[in-house]
C-alpha positions as CSV (number, residue, x, y, z in Angstrom):
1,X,9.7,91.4,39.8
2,X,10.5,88.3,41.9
3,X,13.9,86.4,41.5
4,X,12.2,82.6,41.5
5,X,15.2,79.7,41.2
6,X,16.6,81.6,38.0
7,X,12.9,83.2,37.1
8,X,11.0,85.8,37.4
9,X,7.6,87.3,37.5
10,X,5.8,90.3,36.6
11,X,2.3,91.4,36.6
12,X,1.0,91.7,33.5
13,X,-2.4,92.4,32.2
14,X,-4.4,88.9,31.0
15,X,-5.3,90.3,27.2
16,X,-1.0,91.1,26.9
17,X,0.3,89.6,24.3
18,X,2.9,87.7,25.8
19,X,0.1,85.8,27.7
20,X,-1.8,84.7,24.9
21,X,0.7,82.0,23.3
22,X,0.9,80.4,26.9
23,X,-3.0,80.4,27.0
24,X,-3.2,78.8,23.6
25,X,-0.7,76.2,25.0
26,X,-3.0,75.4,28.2
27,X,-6.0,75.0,26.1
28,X,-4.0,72.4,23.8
29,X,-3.3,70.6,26.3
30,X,-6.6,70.6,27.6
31,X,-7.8,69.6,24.6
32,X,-5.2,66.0,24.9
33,X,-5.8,65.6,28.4
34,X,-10.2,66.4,28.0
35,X,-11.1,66.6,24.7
36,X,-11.8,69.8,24.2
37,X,-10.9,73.5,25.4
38,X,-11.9,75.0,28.9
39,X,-14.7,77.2,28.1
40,X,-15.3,78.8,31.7
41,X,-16.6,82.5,30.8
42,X,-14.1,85.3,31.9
43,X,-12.8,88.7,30.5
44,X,-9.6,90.5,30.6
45,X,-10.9,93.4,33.1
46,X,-11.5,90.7,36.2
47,X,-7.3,90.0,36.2
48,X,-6.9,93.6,36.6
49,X,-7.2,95.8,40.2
50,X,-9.2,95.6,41.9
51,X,-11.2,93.2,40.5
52,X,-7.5,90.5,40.5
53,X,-4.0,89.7,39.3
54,X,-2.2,87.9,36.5
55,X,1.3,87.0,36.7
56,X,3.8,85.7,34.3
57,X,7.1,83.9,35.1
58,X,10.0,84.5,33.0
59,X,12.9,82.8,32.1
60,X,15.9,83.7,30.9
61,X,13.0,86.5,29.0
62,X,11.6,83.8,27.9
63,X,7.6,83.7,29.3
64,X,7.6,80.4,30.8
65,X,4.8,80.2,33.3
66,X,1.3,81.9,34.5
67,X,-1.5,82.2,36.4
68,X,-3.6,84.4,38.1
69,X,-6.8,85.4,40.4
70,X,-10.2,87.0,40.2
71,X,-12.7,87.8,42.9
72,X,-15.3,84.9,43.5
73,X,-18.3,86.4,42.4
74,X,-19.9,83.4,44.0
75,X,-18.5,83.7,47.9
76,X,-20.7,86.8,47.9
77,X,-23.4,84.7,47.5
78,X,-22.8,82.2,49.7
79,X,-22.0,79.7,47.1
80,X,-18.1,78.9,48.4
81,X,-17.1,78.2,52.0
82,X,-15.6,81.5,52.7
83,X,-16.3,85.2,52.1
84,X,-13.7,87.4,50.1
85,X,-12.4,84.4,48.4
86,X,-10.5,84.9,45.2
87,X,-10.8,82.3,42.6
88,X,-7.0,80.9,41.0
89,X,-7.3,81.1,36.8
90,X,-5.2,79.6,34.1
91,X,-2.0,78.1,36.3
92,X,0.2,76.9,33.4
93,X,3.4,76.2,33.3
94,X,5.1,75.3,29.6
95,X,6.7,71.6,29.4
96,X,10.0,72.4,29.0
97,X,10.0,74.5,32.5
98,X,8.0,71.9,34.5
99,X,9.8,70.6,37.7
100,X,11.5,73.5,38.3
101,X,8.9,74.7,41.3
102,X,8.1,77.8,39.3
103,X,4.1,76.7,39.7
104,X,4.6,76.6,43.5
105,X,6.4,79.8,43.8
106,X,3.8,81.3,41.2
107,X,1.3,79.9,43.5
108,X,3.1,81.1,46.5
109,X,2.8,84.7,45.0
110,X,-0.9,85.1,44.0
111,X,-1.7,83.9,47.3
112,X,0.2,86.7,48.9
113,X,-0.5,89.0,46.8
114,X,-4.5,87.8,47.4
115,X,-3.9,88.2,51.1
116,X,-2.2,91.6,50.8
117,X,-5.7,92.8,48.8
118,X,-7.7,91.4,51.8
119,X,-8.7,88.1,50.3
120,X,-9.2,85.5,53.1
121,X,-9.4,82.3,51.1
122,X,-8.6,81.3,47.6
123,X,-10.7,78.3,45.8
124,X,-10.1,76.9,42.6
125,X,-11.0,74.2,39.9
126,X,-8.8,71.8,38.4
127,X,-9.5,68.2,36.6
128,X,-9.1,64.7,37.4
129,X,-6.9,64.5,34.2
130,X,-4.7,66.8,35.8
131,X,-3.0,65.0,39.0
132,X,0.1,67.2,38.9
133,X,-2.0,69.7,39.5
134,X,-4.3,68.2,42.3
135,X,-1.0,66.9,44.0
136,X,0.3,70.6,43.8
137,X,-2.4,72.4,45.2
138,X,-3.4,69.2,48.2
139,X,0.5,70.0,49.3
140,X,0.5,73.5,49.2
141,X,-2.5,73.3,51.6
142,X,-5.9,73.0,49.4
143,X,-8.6,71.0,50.7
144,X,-11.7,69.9,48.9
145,X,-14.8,72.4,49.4
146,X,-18.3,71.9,47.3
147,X,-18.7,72.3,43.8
148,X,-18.7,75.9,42.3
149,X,-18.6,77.8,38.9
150,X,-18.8,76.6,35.6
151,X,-18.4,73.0,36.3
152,X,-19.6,72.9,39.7
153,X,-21.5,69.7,38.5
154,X,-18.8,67.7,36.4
155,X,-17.6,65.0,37.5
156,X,-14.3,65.3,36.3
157,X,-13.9,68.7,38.3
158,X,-11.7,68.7,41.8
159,X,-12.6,71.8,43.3
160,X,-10.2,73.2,46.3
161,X,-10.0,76.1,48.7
162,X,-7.8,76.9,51.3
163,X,-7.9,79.8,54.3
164,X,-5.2,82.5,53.3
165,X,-4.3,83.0,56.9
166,X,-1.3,86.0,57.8
């Protein structure tokens, strides 16, 4: 557990119930912000070790925030700028906790904990309809790499990677 400005967060497993209510809460607000869910295929088992991480931010016991990583079946494959990249899942965090930095020390986390399992770059996929987000990621270092995944062709996808240098 990680003290995080009055928060903090514990691995958990993705299929835990305590994650499920803040997943149905992303894909609502997917559905205002795209019109419809995200339907990018994943399972429980690749947020678990090895395979990746999922992480939940508490407040006050309260689960507030989450997000996690999964190895990038694609950077084996050449498909992604970097080898051993991990891919960031399901960053949410809940309306009433937002602007508290809890996504950037949530962020800060998977990323070492992605470097700590030997990870050398993390990539992701976010939406135009999402600038928080973009603006989030494009300060914490992310820079735009080539299309990948589920929407690798949409052209309301932003896709980002960054090094995870020591």
């Amino acid at each position: 557990m990680l003290p995080s400005s009055g928060a903090e967060l514990r691995q958990v497993r993705y299929a835990d119930a305590v994650v499920q209510p803040l997943v149905a809460r992303l894909q609502a607000e997917y559905v205002v912000r795209y019109g419809g869910q995200d339907d990018t295929p994943l399972s429980t088992a690749e947020f678990s070790a090895p395979a990746g991480v999922y992480l939940v931010a508490y407040r006050d016991g309260v689960a507030v925030a989450m997000g996690g990583w999964r190895r990038h079946v694609e950077s084996r494959s050449g498909q992604v700028p970097w080898q051993r990249a991990v891919e960031l899942k399901r960053m949410y965090v809940a309306p009433e906790a937002r602007g508290q930095g809890l996504a950037r020390r949530l962020l800060a986390e998977l990323e070492r904990l992605a470097r700590t399992d030997g990870a050398v770059a993390m990539v992701l996929e976010t939406g135009r309809a999402q600038p928080e987000a973009i603006a989030l990621y494009r300060s914490a270092g992310y820079d735009d790499i080539p299309g990948f995944g589920h929407y690798c062709a949409s052209e309301q996808s932003v896709h980002l990677g960054k090094p995870l240098d020591a």
